[in-house]
C-alpha positions in Angstrom: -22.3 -12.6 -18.1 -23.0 -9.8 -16.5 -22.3 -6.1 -17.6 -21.8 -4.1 -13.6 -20.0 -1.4 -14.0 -17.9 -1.4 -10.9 -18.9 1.3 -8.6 -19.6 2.4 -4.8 -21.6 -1.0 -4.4 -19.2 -3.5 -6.1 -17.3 -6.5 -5.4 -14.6 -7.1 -7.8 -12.3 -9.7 -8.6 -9.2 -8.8 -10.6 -5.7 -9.3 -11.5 -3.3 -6.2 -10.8 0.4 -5.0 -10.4 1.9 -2.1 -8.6 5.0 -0.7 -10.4 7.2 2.2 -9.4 7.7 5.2 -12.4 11.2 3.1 -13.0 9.7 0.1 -13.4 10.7 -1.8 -10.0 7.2 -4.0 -9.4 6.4 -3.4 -5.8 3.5 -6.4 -5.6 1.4 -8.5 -8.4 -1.1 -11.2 -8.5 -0.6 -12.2 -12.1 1.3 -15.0 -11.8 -1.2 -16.6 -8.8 -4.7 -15.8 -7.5 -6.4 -12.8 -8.4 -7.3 -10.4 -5.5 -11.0 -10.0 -4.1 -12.2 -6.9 -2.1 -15.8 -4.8 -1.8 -15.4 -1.1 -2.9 -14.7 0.5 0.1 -13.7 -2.1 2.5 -10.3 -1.0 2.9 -8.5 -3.4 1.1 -7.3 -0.9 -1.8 -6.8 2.8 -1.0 -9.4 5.2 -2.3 -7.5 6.7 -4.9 -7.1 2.8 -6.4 -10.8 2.2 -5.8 -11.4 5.6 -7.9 -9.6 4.3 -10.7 -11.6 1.4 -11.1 -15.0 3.1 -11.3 -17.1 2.3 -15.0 -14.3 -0.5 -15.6 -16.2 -4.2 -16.4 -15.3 -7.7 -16.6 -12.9 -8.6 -19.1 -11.6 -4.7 -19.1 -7.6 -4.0 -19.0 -6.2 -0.7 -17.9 -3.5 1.1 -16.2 -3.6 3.9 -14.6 -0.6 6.3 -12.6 -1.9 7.2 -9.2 -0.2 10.2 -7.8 1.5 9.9 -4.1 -1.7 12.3 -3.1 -4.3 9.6 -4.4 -2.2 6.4 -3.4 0.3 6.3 0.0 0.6 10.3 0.4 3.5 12.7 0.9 6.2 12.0 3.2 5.9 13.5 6.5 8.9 14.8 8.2 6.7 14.3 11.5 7.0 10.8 11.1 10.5 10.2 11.2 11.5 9.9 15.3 13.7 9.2 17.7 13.3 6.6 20.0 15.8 5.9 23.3 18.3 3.0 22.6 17.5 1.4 25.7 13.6 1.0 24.2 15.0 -1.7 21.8 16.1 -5.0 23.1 20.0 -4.9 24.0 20.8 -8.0 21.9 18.7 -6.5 18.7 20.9 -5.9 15.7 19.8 -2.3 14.6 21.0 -1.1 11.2 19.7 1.3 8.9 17.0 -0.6 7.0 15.6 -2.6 9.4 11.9 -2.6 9.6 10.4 -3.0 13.0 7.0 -3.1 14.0 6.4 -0.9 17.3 2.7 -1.0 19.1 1.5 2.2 19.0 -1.1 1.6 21.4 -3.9 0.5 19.0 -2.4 -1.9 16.9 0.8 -2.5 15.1 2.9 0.4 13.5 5.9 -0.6 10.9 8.9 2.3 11.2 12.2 1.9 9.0 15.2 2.3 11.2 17.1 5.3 9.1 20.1 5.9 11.8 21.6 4.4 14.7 23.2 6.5 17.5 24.8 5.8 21.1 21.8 6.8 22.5 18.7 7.2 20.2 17.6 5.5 17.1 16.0 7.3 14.1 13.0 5.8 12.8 10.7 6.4 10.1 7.5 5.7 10.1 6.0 6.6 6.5 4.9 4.0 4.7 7.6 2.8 1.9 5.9 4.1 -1.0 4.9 7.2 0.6 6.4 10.0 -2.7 6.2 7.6 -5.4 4.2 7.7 -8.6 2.7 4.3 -9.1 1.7 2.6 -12.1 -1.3 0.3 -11.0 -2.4 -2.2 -13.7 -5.4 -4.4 -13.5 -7.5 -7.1 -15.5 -10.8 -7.1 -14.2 -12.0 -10.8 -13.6 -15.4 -10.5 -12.2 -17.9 -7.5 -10.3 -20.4 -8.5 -8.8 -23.2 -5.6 -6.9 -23.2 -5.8 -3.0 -26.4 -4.2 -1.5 
């Protein structure tokens, strides 16, 4: 049994859930595996990864992560148009649909928001982006990566 704090130089194993303010729960691993990263790896935004910090194995918490500390503001630069004829003539567009575009370095979701005769609008901010979240975790194991 070990006593690592979970810090800059962990690798934790835990159990979590990502609720909106209202409720809605947006992804969880209780019910299946528990999740695995290494503190700054990527897997979990900084602003998660903060939370964590001097949590242990066997430790519950939740904690509310602002939009500024989890997916950020919404960004009326990020909602574009893009030409009709850029889209495949037999693709169904309707408000909604999420499509992934390559954005010349990998793949970039956007949300289709409107459909005109000649341009689409898209939005690219990411789903949660202006939500309050309520992340809750059980901490499995942490382990110190050097």
């Amino acid at each position: 049994m070990s006593d690592n704090l979970i810090g800059e130089h962990s690798r934790v194993t835990l159990h979590f859930s990502l609720k909106l303010e209202d409720g809605t729960e947006v992804d969880s691993t209780f019910s299946g595996d528990p999740a695995s990263f290494s503190v700054g790896d990527g897997s979990l935004l900084p602003g998660f990864e903060k939370a964590l910090f001097g949590l242990k194995m066997g430790d519950e918490a939740q904690f509310q992560i602002p939009p500024e500390a989890g997916f950020g503001r919404r960004n009326p630069a990020n909602i574009q148009k893009v030409r009709r004829d850029h889209f495949s003539p037999d693709m169904a567009l309707e408000p909604g649909l999420v499509i992934s575009f390559d954005n010349g370095s990998g793949e970039l979701p956007g949300v289709v928001q409107a459909v005109g005769e000649d341009e689409v609008t898209v939005d690219f901010n990411h789903p949660l982006a202006d939500q309050t979240l309520i992340f809750q975790v059980k901490i499995i194991e942490v382990a110190s990566v050097n």
